[in-house]
C-alpha positions in Angstrom: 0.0 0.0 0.0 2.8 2.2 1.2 4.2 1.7 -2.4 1.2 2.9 -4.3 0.8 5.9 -2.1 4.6 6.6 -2.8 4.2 6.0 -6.8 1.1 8.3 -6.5 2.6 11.5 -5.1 6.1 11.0 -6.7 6.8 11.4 -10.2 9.3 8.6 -11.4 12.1 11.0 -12.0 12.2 12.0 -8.9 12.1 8.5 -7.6 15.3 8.3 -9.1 17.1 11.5 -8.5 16.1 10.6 -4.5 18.2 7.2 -4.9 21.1 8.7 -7.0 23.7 11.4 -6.8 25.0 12.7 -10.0 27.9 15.0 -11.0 28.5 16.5 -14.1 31.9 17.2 -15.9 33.1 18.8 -19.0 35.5 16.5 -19.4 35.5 14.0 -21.7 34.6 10.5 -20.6 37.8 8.7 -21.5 39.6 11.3 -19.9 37.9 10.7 -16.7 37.9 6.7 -17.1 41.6 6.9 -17.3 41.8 7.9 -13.9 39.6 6.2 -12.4 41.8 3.1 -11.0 44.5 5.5 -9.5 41.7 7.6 -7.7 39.9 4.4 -6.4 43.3 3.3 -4.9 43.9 7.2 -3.4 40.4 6.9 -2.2 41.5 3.9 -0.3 38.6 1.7 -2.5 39.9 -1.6 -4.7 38.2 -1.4 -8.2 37.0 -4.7 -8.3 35.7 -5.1 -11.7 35.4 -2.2 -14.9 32.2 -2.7 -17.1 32.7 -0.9 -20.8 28.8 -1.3 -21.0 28.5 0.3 -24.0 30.8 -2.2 -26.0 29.1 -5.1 -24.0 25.4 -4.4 -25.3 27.0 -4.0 -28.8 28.5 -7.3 -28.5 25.0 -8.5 -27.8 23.3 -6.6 -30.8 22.1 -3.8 -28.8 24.2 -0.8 -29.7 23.7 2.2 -27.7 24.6 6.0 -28.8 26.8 6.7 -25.6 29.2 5.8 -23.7 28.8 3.8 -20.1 31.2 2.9 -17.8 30.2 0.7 -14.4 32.7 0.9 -12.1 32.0 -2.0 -8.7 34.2 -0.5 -6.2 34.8 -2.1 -2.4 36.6 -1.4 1.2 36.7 -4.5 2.9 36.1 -3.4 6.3 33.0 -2.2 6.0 31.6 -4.8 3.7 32.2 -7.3 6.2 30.4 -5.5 9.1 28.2 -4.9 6.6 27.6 -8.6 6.0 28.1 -9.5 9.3 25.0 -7.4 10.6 22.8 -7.3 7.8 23.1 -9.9 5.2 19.7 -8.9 3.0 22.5 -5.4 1.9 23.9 -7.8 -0.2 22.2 -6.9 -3.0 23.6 -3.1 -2.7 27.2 -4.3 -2.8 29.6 -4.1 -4.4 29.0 0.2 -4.1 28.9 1.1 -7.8 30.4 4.4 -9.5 28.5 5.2 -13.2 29.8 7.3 -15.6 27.9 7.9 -19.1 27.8 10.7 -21.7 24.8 13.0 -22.0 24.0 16.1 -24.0 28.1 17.1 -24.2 28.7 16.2 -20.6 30.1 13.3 -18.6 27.7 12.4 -15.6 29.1 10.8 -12.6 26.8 9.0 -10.3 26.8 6.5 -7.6 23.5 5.7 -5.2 22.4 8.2 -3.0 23.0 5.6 0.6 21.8 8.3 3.1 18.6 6.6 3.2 19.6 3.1 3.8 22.2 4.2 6.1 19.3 5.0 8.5 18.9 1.3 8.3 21.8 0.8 10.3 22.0 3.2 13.0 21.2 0.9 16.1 24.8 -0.7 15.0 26.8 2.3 16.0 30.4 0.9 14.6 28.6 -0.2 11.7 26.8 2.9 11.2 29.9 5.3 11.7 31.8 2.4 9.0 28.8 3.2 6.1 28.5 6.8 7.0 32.4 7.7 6.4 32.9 5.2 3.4 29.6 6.9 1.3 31.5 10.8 2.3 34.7 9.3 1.0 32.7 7.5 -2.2 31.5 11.1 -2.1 34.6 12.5 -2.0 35.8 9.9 -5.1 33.1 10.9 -7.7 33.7 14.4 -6.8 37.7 14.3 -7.9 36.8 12.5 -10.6 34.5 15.4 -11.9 36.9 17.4 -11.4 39.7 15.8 -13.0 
């Protein structure tokens, strides 16, 4: 019911924007996907796997007009407490950085945790953990717009 109430007063689009945060930039994509890597490791994240989505839906007969980087990024730490104390986040992880082209600009994004993070906040060392790794996650996507 809750769902259909929410569906009802919010329009779709701002569904979304409420569960994402995007950054723009004027640079150019590959620019920025070069230097990813590097600022995952300053950011203290390991870049677990790089998805060039747009050549993987061309490889399936779905070409697409931009580019789309998928970035699944992890620290350790927290992922464990993570796990440790609440299993069912499991579908959120690993935490995800996006990067596609639209009208001229390079978006950033990653999802917007400040709502799930409220989830957590009877774990205090837990909710401290998630709190400081989404400022630095932050932190990441905003020196990569800036790069």
């Amino acid at each position: 019911m809750i769902k259909k109430i929410i569906q009802a007063i919010m329009p779709s689009k701002k569904m979304i924007e409420m569960f994402t945060l995007k950054l723009e930039s004027k640079q150019p994509i590959e620019t920025i996907a070069q230097k990813v890597s590097g600022e995952c490791e300053s950011h203290k994240f390991a870049l677990l796997q790089t998805y060039v989505y747009h050549d993987i839906l061309e490889e399936k007969g779905f070409p697409i007009k931009r580019k789309v980087f998928i970035y699944e990024i992890c620290q350790a730490k927290t992922a464990g407490l993570m796990l440790t104390s609440n299993p069912e986040f499991s579908i959120f992880m690993p935490c995800k950085i996006a990067m596609y082209e639209d009208e001229g600009k390079t978006i950033i994004s990653t999802m917007n945790m400040e709502i799930m993070l409220n989830a957590v906040k009877s774990n205090p060392e837990l909710y401290k953990e998630a709190t400081t790794i989404f400022k630095t996650l932050k932190s990441l996507i905003t020196t990569l717009s800036e790069v």
